[in-house]
Residue, then its C-alpha position, 0 to 999 in steps of 0.5 A: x500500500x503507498x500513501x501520497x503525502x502533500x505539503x509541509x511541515x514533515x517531522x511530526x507526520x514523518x515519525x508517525x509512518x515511521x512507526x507503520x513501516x509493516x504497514x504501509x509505504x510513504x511517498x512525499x510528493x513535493x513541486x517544483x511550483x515551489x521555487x525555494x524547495x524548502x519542503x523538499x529539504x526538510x523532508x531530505x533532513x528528516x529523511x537523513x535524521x529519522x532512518x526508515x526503510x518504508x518512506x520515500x520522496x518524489x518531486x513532480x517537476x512540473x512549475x505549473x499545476x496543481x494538487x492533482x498534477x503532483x498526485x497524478x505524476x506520483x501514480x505513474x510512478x508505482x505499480x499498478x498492483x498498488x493500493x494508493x491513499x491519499x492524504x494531507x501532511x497533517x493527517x495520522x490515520x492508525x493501523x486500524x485503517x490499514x488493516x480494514x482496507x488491506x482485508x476489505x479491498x477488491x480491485x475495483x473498491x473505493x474507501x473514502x474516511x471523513x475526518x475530524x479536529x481537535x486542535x486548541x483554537x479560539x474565537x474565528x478559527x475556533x468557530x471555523x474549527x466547530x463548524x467544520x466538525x459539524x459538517x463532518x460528523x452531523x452531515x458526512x458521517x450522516x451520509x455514510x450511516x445513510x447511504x450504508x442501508x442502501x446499496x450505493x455506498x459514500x456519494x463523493x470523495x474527499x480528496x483525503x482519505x481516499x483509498x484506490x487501486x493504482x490500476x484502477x485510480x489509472x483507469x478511470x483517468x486518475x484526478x482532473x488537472x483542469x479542476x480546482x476541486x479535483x477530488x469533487x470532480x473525480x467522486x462526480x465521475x465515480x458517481x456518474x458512473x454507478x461506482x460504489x463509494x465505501x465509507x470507513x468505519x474510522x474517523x481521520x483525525x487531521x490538524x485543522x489550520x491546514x487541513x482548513x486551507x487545503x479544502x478552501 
């Protein structure tokens, strides 16, 4: 299984995976966008201080493009046989989440989890914080506990903990380069398509200041 990771800072996220390296593979998928490569260094440092045999580092060499440009460069470069998660720097899913997608995916499975955070914010970013918690466990989870009576499954992606086969996720056409919302697009394609989404019984417990910006 290989994880594409996004953005920075690393070392927290970095000793966290280091501790799954039974697990599960780590790809930090850095930009050449950015100019002064500072994420790219830091990661080398950790990469240098924090020894792994399970973690890895890639760099999309496009100047332009977007989340999806450096997610889809990172997947042509690892096997198809491949289950690939995406997710954010500030995100630590447990063994649990591994262990249920390694026992529960087929070939043409999708696992989508929805995330939480418990960051200590107050007053605007406090607000943002609850507000976005309701979302999340009142009208996603909501959605899952819902559409899990039926047949159909979760009704869209996240773009974060989202599961795929790399066969598949190739497929399918791999995210949409021309979208600012790629994995809101791709979960419409799915969709369109009849292609059951899976909820994941485990909630994603993500730092909220990024994990805010990321979603804009």
């Amino acid at each position: 299984m290989s994880i594409f990771y996004l953005t920075s800072p690393v070392e927290k996220s970095y000793a966290h995976f280091k501790k799954l390296c039974e697990k599960c593979e780590v790809w930090y998928v850095t930009t050449s966008r950015e100019q002064d490569f500072d994420t790219y260094n830091e990661i080398v440092r950790q990469m240098e201080l924090q020894k792994t045999s399970n973690i890895f580092l890639t760099n999309c060499p496009s100047t332009e493009g977007n989340m999806a440009t450096q997610i889809n460069y990172c997947a042509k470069s690892v096997s198809l046989k491949k289950i690939i998660a995406i997710y954010n720097i500030d995100s630590f899913p447990t063994e649990e989440v591994f262990d249920y997608v390694n026992v529960n995916m087929r070939e043409l499975n999708i696992f989508q989890q929805v995330s939480f955070s418990d960051d200590s914010l107050n007053k605007v970013m406090g607000s943002a914080q609850r507000w976005q918690n309701r979302w999340s466990i009142i009208y996603e989870l909501g959605k899952i506990l819902e559409v899990s009576k039926s047949n159909f499954g979760f009704i869209y992606t996240i773009g974060h903990g989202f599961f795929i086969t790399n066969g598949f996720f190739q497929e399918l056409g791999m995210y949409s380069e021309d979208e600012l919302n790629e994995d809101n697009e791709f979960g419409y394609r799915l969709r369109k398509s009849g292609i059951k989404i899976h909820p994941i019984p485990f909630l994603e417990k993500v730092g909220f200041f990024s994990y805010f910006i990321v979603l804009r």
